[in-house]
C-alpha positions as CSV (number, residue, x, y, z in Angstrom):
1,X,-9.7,18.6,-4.2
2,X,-9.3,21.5,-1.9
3,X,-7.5,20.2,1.5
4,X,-6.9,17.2,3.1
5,X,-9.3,15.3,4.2
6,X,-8.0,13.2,7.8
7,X,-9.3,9.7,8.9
8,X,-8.6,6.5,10.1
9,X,-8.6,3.1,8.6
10,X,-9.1,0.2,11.4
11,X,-11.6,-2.6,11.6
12,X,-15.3,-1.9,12.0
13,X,-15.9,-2.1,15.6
14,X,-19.6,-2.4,16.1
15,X,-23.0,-3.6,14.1
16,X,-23.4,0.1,13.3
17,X,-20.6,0.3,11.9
18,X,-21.2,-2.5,9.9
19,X,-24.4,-1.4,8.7
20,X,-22.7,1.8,7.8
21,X,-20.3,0.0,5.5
22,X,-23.1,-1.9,4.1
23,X,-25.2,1.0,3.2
24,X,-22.2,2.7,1.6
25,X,-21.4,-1.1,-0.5
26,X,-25.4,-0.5,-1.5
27,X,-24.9,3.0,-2.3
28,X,-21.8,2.6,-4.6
29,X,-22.4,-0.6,-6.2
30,X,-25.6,-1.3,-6.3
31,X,-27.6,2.9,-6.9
32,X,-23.8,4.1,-8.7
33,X,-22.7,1.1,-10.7
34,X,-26.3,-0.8,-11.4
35,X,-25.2,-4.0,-9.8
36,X,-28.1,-5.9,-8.4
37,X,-28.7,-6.4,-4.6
38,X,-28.7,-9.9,-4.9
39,X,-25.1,-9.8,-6.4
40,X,-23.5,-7.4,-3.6
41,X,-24.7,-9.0,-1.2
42,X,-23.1,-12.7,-1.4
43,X,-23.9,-14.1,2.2
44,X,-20.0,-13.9,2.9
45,X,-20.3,-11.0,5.5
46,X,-20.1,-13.0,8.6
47,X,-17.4,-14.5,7.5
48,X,-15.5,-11.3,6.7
49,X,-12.9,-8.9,8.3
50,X,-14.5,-5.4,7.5
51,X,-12.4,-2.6,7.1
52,X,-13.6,0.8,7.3
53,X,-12.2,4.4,6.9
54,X,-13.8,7.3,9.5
55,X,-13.4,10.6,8.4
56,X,-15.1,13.2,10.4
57,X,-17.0,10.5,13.0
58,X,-18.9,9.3,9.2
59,X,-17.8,6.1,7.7
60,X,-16.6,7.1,3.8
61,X,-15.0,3.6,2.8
62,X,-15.2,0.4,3.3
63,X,-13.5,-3.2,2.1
64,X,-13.7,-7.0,3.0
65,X,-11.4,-9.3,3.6
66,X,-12.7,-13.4,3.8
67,X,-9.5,-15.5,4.8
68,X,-9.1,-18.8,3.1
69,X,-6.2,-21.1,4.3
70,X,-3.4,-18.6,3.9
71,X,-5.2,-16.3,0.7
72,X,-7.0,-13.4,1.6
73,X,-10.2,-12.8,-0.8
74,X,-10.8,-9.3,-0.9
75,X,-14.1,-7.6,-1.8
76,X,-16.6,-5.0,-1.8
77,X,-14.1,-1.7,-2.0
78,X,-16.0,1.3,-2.0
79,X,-15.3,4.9,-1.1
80,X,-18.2,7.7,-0.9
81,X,-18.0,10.0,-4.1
82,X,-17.4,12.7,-1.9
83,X,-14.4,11.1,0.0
84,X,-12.7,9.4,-3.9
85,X,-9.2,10.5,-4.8
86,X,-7.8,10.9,-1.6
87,X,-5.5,8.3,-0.4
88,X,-8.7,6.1,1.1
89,X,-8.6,3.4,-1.0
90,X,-5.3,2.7,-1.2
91,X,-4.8,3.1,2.9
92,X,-7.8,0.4,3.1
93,X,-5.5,-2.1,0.4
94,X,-2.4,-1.4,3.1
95,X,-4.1,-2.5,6.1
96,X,-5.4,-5.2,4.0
97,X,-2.3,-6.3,3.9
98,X,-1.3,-6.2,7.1
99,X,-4.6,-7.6,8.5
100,X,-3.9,-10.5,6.3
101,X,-0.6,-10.7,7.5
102,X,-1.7,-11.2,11.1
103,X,-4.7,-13.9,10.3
104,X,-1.3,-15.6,8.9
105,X,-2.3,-14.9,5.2
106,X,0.5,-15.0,2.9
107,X,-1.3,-14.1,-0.7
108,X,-4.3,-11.5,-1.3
109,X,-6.2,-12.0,-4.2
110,X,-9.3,-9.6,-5.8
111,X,-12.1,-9.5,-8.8
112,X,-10.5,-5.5,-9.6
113,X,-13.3,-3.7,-11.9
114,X,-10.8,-2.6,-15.2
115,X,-11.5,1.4,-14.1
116,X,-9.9,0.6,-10.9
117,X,-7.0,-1.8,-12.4
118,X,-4.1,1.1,-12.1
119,X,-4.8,1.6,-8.3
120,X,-4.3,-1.8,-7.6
121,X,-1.1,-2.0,-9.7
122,X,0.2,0.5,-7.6
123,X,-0.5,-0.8,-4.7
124,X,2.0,-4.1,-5.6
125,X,-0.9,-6.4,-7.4
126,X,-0.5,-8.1,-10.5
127,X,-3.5,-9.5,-13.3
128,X,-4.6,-12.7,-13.9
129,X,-6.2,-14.2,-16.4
130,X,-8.5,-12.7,-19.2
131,X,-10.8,-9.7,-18.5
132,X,-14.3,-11.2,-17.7
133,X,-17.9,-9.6,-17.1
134,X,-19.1,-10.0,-13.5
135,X,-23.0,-8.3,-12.3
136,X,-22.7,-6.7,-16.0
137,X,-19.0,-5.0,-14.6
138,X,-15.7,-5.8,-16.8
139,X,-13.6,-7.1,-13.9
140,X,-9.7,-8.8,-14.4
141,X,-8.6,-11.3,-11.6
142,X,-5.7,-9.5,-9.6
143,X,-3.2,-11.1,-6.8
144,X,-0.5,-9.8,-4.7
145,X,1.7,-11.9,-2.6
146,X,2.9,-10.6,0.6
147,X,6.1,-12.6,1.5
């Protein structure tokens, strides 16, 4: 990585920008990782809080949050390749956090693909559970609580 690479993580404030975010989930999960459409797309969108990071006026990642009761389900992280290794991901599991926070959420829990498991260690959350295959991805229930 040569540089830094500024941007700003906030809640996606129009249907372009949520189209943006969707392409991107398309691009990463379902041409990158092999995971069908059907799969990444779960029907749970309108129901989300979608967080994006902008980097240049271009939309390079993405998560979801889905609030149930006080337990945030999050989904769908994805950063561009282009964008990876550079603080994105773990700025979108921060204001996570505090989006979940406001909504009155006191628990976050994730499906965390096994690659990915360290990055969401060091962001404060903990496994759960056996490893398990989910769209033909080894995955390990993770949970952070935020009180």
């Amino acid at each position: 990585m040569t540089g830094t690479v500024a941007y700003e993580v906030r809640r996606a404030l129009s249907d372009e920008e949520l189209e943006a975010a969707l392409r991107l989930r398309h691009e990463v999960f379902c041409i990158e990782q092999g995971v069908p459409r059907r799969e990444e797309q779960d029907g749970r969108d309108p129901d989300g809080i979608h967080l994006v990071a902008i980097a240049d006026g271009r939309l390079v990642g993405t998560c979801r949050l889905v609030m149930v009761g006080a337990t945030a389900q999050l989904s769908r992280l994805a950063v561009t390749q282009s964008a990876r290794r550079r603080g994105i991901a773990t700025s979108l599991l921060e204001a996570a956090d505090t989006e979940t926070i406001a909504a009155g959420g006191r628990r976050v829990v994730l499906h965390a693909q096994t690659y990915a498991r360290k990055l969401y260690e060091s962001c404060g959350y903990r496994p759960r559970g056996r490893k398990f295959w989910e769209a033909g991805i080894e995955h390990i229930a993770m949970e952070k609580h935020l009180d």
